[in-house]
C-alpha positions in Angstrom: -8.4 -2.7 -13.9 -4.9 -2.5 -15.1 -2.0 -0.8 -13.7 1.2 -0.7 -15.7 4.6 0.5 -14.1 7.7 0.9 -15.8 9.9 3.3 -14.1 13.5 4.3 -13.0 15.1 6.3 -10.3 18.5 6.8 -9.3 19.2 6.2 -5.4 22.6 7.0 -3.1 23.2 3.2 -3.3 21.8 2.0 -6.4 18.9 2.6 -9.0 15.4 1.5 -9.0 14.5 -0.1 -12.3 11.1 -2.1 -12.5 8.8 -3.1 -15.0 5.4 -5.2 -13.9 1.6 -5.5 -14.9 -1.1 -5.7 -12.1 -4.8 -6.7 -13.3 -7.5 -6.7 -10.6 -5.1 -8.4 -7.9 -3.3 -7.5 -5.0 0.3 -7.7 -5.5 2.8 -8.3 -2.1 6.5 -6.6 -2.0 9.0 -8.3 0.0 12.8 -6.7 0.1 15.6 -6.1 2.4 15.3 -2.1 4.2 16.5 0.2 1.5 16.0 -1.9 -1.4 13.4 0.8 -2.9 9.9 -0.7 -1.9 8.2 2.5 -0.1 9.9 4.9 -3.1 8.0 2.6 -5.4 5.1 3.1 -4.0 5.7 6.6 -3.4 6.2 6.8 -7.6 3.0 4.9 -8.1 0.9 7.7 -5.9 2.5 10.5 -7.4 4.0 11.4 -4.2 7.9 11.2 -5.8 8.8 11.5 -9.4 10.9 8.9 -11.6 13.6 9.8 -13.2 12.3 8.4 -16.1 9.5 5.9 -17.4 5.7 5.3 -17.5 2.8 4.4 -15.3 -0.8 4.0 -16.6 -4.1 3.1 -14.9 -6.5 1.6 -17.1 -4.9 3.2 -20.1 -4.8 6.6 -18.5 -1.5 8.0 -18.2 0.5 9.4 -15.0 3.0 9.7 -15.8 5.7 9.5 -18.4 9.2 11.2 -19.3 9.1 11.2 -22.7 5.5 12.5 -22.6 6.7 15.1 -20.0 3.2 14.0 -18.4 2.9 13.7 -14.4 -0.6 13.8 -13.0 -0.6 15.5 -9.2 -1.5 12.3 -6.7 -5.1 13.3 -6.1 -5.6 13.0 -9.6 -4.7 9.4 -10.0 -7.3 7.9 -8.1 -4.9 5.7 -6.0 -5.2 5.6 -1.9 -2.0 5.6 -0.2 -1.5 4.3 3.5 1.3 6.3 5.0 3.9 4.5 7.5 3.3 7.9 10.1 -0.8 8.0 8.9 -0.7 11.7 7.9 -3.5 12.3 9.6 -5.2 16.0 10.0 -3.7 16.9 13.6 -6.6 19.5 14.5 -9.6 17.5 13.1 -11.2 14.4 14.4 -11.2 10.8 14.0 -14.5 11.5 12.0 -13.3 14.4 10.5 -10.3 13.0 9.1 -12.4 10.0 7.5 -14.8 13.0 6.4 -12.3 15.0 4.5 -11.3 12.0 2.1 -15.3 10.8 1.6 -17.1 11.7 -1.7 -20.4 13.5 -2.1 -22.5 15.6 -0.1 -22.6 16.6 3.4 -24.8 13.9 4.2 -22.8 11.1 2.4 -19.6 12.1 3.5 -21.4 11.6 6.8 -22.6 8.1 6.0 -19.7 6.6 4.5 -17.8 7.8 7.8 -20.0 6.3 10.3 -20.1 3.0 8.2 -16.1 3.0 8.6 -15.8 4.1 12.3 -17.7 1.0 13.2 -16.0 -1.0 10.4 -12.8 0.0 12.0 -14.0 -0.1 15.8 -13.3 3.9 15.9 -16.6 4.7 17.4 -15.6 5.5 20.7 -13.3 7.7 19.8 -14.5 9.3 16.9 -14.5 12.5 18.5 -10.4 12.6 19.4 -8.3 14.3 17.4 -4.5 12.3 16.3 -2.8 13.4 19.8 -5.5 11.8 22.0 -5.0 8.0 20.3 -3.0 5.5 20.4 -1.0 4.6 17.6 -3.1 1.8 16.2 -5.9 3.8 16.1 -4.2 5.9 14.5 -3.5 3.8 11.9 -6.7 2.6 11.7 -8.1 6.1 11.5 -5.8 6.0 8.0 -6.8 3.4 6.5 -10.7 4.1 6.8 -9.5 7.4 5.6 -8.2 5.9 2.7 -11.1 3.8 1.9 -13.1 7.0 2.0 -11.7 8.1 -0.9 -13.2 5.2 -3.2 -9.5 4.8 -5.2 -9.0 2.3 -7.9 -6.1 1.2 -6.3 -4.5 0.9 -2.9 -1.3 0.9 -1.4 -0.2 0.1 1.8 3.3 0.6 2.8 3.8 -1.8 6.4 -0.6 -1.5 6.7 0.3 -3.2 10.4 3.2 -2.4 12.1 1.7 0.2 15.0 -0.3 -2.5 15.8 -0.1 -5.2 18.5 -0.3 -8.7 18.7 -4.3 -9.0 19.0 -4.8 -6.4 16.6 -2.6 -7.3 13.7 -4.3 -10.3 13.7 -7.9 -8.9 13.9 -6.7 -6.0 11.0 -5.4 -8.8 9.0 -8.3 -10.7 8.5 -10.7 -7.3 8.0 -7.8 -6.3 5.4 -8.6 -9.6 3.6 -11.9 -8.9 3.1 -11.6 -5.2 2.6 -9.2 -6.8 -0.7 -11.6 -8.7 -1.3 -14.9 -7.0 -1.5 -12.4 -4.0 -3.2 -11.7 -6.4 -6.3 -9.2 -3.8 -7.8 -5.7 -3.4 -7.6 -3.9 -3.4 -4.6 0.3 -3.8 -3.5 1.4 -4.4 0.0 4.7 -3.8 1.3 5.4 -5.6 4.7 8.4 -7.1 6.5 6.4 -10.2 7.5 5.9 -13.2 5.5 2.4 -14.2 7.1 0.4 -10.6 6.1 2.1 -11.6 2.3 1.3 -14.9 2.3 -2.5 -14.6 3.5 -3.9 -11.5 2.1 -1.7 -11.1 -1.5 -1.9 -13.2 -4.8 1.2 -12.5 -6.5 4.4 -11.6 -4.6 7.3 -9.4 -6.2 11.2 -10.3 -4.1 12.8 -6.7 -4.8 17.2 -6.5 -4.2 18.7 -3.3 -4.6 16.0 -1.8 -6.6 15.5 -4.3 -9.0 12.9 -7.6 -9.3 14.6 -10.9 -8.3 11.8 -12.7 -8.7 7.8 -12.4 -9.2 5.4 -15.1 -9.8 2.2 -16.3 -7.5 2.5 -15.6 -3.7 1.9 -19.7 -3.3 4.3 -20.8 -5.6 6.8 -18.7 -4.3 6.5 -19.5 -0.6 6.2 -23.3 -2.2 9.4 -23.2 -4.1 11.0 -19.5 -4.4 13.6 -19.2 -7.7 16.1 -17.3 -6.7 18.3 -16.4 -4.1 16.6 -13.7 -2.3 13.4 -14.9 -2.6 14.8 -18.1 -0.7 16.8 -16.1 2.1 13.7 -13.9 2.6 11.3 -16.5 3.1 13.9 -18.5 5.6 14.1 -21.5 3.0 18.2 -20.9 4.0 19.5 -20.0 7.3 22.7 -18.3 6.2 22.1 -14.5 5.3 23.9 -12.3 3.1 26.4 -10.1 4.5 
């Protein structure tokens, strides 16, 4: 699997320009608020639009300007984990996973009962969104997205409804959801640990641009430049 991005968008504070290659690997995002991560992502999945530039999947493509080519999002095969879940507000924890599963009645079934105990969502598979708590919530989404079956997976802040005993518990099923997925995966979070354990290579992003992106171990070992070191707390001043 191979996942090409080259892209550009004009923000209020600056303009996103990035150019990477992902093959089979899961990549982790790191970058100050408002330095264009989620919108990335969000451009990946077809959810917002470059201004201009190219993105292809395994040589298919979704998009490019000069092609006037944008495929809709459930056309690109790629499995998006919203920060506020998205979930279906009048169907149930199993409904929700339903919806996203392919095949027949009976396999849409399957594949959701294998997830609500994957997920520990048995016990509350019949609650609809309102009924939950947050975390569950969020782990409702994310067997929802798996559902799907997508070549590629993003997760925008995967953890962040969930507390202390959780996180860790999701962190290490994450891993080996990444694992046994053995596509292409980017994660976006605001803490060092999920990037360190559960990504291989790890892109520093600064006002919409790549500071720096090589292996998640070499950069935590000895980061190039400047953000990369004030992000990982190798320096205790911080920008202004």
């Amino acid at each position: 699997m191979r996942l090409q991005v080259e892209i550009q968008k004009q923000l209020k504070q600056h303009q996103i320009d990035l150019a990477f290659t992902l093959e089979d690997e899961v990549l982790g995002i790191l970058g100050r608020s408002g330095c264009g991560k989620s919108i990335t992502l969000k451009c990946i999945a077809g959810i917002m639009q470059p201004k201009r530039g190219i993105i292809k999947l395994d040589g298919q493509v979704l998009y490019s300007s000069s092609d006037r080519i944008c495929q809709k999002p459930q056309k690109r095969a790629i499995g998006y984990l919203f920060q506020n879940y998205a979930l279906f507000p009048n169907l149930t924890v199993r409904q929700n996973i339903e919806f996203a599963a392919k095949g027949n009645r009976i396999e849409k079934r399957q594949m959701a009962e294998k997830l609500l105990q994957r997920f520990y969502l048995e016990e509350i598979a019949s609650s609809v969104p309102l009924q939950i708590s947050s975390g569950q919530q969020q782990r409702t989404a994310i067997a929802r997205m798996l559902a799907a079956r997508p070549k590629v997976i993003l997760l925008d802040e995967p953890f962040s409804a969930l507390d202390y005993f959780l996180r860790g518990q999701m962190e290490k099923e994450m891993k080996e959801i990444l694992k046994s997925f053995g596509g292409i995966a980017i994660l976006v979070s605001h803490h060092q640990e999920e990037i360190y354990h559960l990504t291989d290579r790890c892109m520093v992003m600064k006002d919409g641009t790549i500071a720096e992106i090589q292996s998640t171990e070499q950069l935590f070992l000895q980061p190039n430049s400047q953000e990369a070191k004030i992000l990982i707390g190798l320096e205790r001043e911080m920008a202004l």
